[in-house]
C-alpha positions in Angstrom: 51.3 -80.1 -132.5 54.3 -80.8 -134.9 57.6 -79.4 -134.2 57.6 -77.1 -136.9 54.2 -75.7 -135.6 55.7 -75.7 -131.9 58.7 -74.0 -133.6 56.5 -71.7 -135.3 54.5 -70.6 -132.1 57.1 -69.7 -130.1 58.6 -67.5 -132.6 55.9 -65.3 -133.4 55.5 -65.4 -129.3 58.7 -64.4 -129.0 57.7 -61.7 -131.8 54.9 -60.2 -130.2 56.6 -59.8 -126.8 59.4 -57.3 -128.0 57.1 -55.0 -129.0 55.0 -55.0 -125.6 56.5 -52.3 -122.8 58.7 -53.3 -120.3 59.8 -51.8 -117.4 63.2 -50.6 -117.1 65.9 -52.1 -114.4 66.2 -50.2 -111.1 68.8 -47.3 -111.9 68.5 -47.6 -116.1 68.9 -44.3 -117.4 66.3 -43.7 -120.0 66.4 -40.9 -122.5 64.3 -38.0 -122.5 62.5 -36.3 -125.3 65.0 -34.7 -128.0 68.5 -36.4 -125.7 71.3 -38.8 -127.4 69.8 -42.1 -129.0 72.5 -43.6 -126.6 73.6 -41.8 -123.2 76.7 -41.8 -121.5 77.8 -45.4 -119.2 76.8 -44.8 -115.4 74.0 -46.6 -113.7 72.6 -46.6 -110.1 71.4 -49.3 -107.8 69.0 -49.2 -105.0 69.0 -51.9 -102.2 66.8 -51.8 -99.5 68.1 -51.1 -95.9 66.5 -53.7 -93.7 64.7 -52.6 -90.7 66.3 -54.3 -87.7 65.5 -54.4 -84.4 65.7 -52.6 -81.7 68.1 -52.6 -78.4 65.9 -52.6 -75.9 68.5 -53.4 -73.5 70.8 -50.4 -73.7 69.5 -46.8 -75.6 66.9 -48.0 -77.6 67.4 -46.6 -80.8 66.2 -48.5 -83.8 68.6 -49.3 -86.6 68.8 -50.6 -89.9 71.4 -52.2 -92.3 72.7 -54.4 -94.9 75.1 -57.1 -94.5 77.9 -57.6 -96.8 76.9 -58.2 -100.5 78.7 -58.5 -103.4 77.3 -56.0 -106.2 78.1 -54.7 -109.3 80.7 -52.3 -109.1 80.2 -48.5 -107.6 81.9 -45.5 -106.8 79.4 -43.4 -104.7 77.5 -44.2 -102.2 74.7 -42.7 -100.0 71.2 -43.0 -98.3 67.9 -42.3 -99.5 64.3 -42.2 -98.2 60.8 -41.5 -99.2 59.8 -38.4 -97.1 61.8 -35.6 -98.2 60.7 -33.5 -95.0 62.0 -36.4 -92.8 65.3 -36.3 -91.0 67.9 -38.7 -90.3 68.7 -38.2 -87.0 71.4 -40.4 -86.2 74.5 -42.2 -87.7 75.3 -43.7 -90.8 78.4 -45.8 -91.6 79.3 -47.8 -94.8 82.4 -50.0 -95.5 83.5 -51.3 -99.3 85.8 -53.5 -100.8 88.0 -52.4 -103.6 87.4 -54.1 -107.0 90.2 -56.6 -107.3 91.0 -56.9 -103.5 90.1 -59.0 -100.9 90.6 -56.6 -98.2 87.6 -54.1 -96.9 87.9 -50.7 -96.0 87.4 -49.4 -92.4 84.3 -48.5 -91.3 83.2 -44.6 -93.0 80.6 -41.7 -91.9 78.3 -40.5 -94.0 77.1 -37.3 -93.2 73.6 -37.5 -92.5 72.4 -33.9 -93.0 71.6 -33.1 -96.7 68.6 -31.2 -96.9 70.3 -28.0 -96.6 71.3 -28.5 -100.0 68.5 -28.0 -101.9 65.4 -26.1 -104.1 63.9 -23.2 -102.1 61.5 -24.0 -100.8 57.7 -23.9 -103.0 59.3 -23.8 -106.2 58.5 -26.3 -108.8 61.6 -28.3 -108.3 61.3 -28.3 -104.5 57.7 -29.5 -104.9 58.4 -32.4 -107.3 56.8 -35.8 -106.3 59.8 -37.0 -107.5 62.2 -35.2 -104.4 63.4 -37.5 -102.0 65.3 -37.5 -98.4 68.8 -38.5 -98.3 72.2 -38.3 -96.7 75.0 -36.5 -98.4 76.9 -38.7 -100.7 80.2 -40.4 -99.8 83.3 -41.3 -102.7 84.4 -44.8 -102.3 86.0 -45.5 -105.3 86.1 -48.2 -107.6 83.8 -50.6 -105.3 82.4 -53.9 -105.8 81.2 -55.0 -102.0 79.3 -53.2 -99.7 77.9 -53.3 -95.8 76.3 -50.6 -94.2 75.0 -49.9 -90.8 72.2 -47.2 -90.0 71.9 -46.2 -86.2 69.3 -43.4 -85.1 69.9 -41.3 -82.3 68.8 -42.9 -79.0 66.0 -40.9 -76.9 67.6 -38.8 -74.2 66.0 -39.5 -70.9 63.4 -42.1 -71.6 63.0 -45.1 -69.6 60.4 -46.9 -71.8 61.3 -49.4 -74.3 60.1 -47.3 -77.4 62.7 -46.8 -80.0 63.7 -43.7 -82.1 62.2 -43.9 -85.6 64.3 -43.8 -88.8 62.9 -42.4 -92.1 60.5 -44.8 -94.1 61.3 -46.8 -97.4 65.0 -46.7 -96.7 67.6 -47.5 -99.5 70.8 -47.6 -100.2 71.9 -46.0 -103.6 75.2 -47.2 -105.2 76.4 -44.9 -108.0 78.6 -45.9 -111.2 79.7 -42.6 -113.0 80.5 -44.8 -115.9 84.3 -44.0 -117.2 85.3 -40.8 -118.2 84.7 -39.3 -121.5 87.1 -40.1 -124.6 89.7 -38.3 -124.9 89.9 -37.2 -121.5 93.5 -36.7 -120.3 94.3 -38.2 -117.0 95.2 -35.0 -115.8 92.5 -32.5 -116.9 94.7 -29.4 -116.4 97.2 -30.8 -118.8 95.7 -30.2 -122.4 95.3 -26.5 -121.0 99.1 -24.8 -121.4 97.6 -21.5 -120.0 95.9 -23.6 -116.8 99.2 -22.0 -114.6 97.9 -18.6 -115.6 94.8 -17.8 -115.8 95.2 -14.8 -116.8 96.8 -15.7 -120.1 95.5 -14.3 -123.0 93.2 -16.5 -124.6 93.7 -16.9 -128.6 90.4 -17.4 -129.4 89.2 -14.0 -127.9 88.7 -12.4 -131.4 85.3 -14.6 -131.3 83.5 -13.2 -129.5 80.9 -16.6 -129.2 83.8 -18.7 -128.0 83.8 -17.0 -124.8 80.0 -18.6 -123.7 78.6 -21.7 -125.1 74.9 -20.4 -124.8 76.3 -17.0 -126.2 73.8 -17.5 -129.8 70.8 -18.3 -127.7 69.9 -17.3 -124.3 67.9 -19.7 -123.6 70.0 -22.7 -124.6 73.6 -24.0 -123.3 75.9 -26.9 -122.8 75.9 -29.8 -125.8 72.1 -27.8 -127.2 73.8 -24.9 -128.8 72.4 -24.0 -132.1 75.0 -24.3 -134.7 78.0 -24.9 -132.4 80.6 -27.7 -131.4 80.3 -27.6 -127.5 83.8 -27.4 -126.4 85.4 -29.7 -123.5 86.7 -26.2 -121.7 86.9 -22.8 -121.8 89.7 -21.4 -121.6 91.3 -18.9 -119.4 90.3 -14.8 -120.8 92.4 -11.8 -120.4 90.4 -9.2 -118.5 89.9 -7.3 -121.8 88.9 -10.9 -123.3 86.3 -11.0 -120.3 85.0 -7.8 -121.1 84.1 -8.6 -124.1 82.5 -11.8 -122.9 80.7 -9.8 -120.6 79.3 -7.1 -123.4 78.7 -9.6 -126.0 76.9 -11.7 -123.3 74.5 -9.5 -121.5 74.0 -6.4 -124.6 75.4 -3.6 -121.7 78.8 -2.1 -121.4 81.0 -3.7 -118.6 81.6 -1.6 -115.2 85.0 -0.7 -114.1 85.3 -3.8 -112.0 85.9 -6.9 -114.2 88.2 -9.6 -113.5 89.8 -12.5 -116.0 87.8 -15.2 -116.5 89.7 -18.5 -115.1 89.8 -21.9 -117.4 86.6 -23.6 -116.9 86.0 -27.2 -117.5 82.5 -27.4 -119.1 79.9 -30.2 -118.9 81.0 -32.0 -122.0 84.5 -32.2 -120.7 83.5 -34.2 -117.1 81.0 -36.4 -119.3 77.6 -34.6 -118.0 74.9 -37.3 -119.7 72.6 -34.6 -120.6 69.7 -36.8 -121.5 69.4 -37.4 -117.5 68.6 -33.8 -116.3 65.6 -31.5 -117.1 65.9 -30.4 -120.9 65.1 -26.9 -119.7 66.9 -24.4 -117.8 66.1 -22.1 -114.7 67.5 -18.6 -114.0 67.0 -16.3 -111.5 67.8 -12.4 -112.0 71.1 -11.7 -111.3 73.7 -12.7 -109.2 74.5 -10.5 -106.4 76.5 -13.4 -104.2 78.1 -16.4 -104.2 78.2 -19.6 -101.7 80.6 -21.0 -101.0 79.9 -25.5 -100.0 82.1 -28.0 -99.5 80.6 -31.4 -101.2 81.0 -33.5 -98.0 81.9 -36.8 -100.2 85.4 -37.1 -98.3 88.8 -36.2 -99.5 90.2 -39.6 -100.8 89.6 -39.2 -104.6 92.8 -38.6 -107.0 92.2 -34.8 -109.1 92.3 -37.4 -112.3 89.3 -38.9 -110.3 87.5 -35.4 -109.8 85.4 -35.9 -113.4 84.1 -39.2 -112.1 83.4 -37.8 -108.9 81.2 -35.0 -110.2 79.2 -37.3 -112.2 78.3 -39.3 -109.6 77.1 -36.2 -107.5 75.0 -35.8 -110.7 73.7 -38.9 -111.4 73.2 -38.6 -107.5 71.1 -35.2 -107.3 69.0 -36.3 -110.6 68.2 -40.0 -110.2 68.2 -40.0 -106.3 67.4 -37.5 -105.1 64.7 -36.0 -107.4 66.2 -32.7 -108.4 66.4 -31.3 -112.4 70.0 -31.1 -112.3 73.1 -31.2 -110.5 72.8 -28.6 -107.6 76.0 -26.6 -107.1 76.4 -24.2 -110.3 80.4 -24.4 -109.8 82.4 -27.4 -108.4 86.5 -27.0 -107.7 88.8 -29.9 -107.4 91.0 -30.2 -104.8 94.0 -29.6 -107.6 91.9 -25.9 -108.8 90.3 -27.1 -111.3 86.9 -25.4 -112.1 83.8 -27.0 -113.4 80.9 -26.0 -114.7 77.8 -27.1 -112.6 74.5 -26.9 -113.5 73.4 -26.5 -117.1 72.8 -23.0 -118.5 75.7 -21.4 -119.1 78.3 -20.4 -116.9 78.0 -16.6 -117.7 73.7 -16.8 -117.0 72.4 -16.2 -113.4 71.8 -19.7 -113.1 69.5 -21.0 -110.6 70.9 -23.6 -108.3 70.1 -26.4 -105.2 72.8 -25.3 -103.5 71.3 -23.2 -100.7 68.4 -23.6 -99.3 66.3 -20.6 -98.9 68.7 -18.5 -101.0 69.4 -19.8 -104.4 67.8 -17.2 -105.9 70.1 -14.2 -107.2 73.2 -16.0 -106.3 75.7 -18.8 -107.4 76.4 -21.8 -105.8 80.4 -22.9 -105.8 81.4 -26.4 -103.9 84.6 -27.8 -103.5 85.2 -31.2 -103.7 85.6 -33.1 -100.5 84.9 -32.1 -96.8 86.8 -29.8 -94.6 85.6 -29.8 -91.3 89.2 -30.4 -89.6 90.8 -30.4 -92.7 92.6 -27.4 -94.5 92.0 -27.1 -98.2 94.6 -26.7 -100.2 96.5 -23.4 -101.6 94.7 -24.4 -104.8 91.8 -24.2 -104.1 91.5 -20.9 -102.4 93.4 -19.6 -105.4 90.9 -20.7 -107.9 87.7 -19.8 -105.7 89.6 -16.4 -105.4 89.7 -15.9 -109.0 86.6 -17.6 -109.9 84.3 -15.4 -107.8 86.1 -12.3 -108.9 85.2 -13.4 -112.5 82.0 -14.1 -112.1 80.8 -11.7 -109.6 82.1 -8.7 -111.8 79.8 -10.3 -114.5 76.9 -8.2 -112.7 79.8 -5.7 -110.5 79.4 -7.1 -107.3 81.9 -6.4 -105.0 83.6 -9.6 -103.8 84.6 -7.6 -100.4 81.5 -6.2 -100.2 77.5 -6.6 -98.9 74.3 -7.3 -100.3 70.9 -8.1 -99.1 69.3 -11.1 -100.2 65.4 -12.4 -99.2 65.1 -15.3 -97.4 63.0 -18.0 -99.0 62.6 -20.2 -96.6 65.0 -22.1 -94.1 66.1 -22.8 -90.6 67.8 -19.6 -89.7 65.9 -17.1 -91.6 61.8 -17.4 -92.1 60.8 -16.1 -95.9 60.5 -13.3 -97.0 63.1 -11.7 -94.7 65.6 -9.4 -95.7 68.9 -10.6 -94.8 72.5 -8.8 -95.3 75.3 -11.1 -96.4 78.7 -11.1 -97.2 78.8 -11.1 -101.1 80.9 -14.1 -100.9 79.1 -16.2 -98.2 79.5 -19.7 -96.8 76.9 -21.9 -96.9 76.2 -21.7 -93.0 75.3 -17.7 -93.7 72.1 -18.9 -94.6 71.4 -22.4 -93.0 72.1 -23.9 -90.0 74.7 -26.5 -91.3 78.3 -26.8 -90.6 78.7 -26.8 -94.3 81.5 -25.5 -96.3 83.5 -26.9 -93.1 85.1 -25.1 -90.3 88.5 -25.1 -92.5 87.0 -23.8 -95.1 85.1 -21.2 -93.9 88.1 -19.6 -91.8 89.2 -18.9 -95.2 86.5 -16.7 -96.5 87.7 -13.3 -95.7 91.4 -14.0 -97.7 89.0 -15.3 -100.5 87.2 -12.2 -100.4 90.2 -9.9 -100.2 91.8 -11.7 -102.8 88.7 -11.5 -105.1 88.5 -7.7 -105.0 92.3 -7.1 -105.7 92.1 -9.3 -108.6 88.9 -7.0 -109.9 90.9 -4.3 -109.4 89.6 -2.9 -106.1 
């Protein structure tokens, strides 16, 4: 064969091959039906833990690790298997290495318990072949090393040399959030002059479909509204303002009990790639409560940090572990900032992964970072005070108050029972966890006093 034919050959070989199917990279992000021609940065890699041996000599408990590796960088990290019904009964521990240092971090727990979080039980999302086990996730920041050592817990008194098990098909997942959305201010209270009062009048109240994204349509929300620019936040509403929200919103006339709506960042403004979750949305019939969950990813993130942290829990919840969306229908900085959560629209009885067993007729609200010995800040109490007044005198529950909610399934309460809750919950009301934190959750009943004053109880 002459060169030229050679030359040829290979060209139309070359040819032919682009337009045969390939199979995307571990962690690609590939766009669903009707999404952006080209989604937001972020990726997600998956390593596989190795399976080492046991200790025969001393508890016996199997284990399984990686050893340091260089890898592209990461901010998130956590630990996922195939059996979503299997438990990690043991320890996990991770240490990093800053991009641009030589130095590694100290050796980090990652909490190990994460199923608590999650779709009830039977329902389609919960069901998915798709859901997978997996520790809660951990913020490392800007990472571009990793090691990681995975201990179950030894057998208490067995003298044989049989080892606990660990969940199959482990994996290590290392999450990029990709950088923030542009513009994003650094500080994402600053582009918001009434973010100090959130009561402030809000000069856009006059239209009455700035107050709710999905107000045109209720069946759409976030960047999928019909005919309108999805804003980066909504602003703070007077309680007339809200009352209007709240009558435009649902077609009935607001009770007597309606707070101000606090400044909400929405999806587009913390980057929320919308071409990764479920295209549809999922809502449940009301809201009669709200739960309160600490994310358990640490507390050493920046609040400029916070947007990149909640789309790795995303990125996290939808490409690891198997669910439609992110699971929390709220998320609250450490600074008071509010997020929206899950897609929908933040007025719309969203249904969430947030508790298992109860995410129907409530909302799910997490603040970011973990508070098992330690206090959260003054901030954040205020904003979870005046966020669950707003939104639970959307449908007049009383933040002070009770309601009774059924069970759908969990550790502490077998479906289908009837079980009376605090209208403003913690997670723990209705799992076994120690999620939102013992901090936390000591300050639930100042939340809920709080709440009702500022409905005017």
């Amino acid at each position: 064969m002459t060169a030229s034919a050679l030359s040829a050959s290979i060209a139309v070989a070359c040819a032919a091959a682009l337009t045969l199917p390939f199979a995307a990279p571990a962690g690609a992000t590939t766009p669903r039906a009707g999404s952006p021609a080209t989604p937001f940065p972020g990726s997600t890699q998956s390593l596989r833990l190795n399976q080492l041996s046991a200790d025969r000599s001393t508890d016996h408990s199997a284990a399984a690790g990686l050893s340091r590796r260089k890898v592209k960088p990461f901010s998130l990290v956590g630990v996922v298997w195939n059996d979503k019904k299997a438990h990690l009964d043991g320890t996990v521990q991770v240490r990093t290495r800053p991009v641009g240092s030589a130095a590694w971090t100290g050796w980090q727990s990652v909490e190990t318990r994460n199923d608590d979080h999650a779709p009830d039980p039977g329902t389609a999302e919960a069901e998915s072949s798709a859901v997978r086990g997996s520790t809660a996730p951990l913020w490392v920041g800007d990472s571009d090393a990793v090691q990681v050592r995975v201990r179950a817990k030894a057998p208490t008194g067995s003298t044989r040399a049989a080892a606990a098990s660990l969940p199959k098909g482990l994996r290590l997942d290392l999450v990029d959030p990709g950088p923030d959305p542009d513009p994003q201010p650094s500080d994402p209270t600053a582009a918001d002059p009434t973010a100090a009062d959130p009561t402030a009048a809000d000069p856009t109240a006059a239209d009455p479909t700035t107050a709710d994204p999905t107000a045109a349509d209720p069946n759409t929300g976030g960047s999928e509204s019909a005919g309108q620019a999805e804003p980066t936040e909504l602003p703070a509403l007077s309680k007339d303002a809200t009352v209007a929200e709240l009558e435009q919103s649902t077609g009935t006339k607001a009770g007597p009990y309606v707070a101000p709506r606090p400044r909400i960042v929405t999806r587009k403004g913390w980057g929320a790639d919308e071409s990764v979750r479920e295209p549809a949305f999922l809502y449940t019939d009301t809201v009669k409560a709200a739960f309160v969950h600490h994310t358990a990813t640490g507390n050493n993130y920046t609040c400029a940090e916070a947007p990149s942290l909640l789309r790795g829990i995303y990125r996290y919840h939808v490409k690891s572990l198997g669910w439609r969306d992110i699971g929390y229908n709220f998320v609250i900085d450490k600074c008071g900032t509010i997020y929206e959560g899950r897609a929908g629209g933040v007025t719309k009885p969203v249904q969430g992964a947030h508790t298992l067993g109860f995410n129907s007729d409530s909302t799910g609200v997490a603040v970011l970072g973990t508070f098992t010995s330690t206090n959260p800040p003054a901030a954040v109490i205020t904003a979870l005070s005046r966020f669950s007044a707003w939104k639970l005198g959307l449908t007049g529950a009383d933040p002070a108050g009770k309601t009774t909610l059924v069970s759908g399934g969990g550790n502490r309460y077998q479906e289908g029972t009837d079980v009376t809750l605090n209208v403003i919950s913690g997670h723990r009301d209705g799992f076994s966890t120690e999620c939102p934190g013992a901090r936390l959750y000591a300050k639930l009943g100042a939340i809920r006093s709080a709440a009702a004053r500022d409905q005017g109880r």
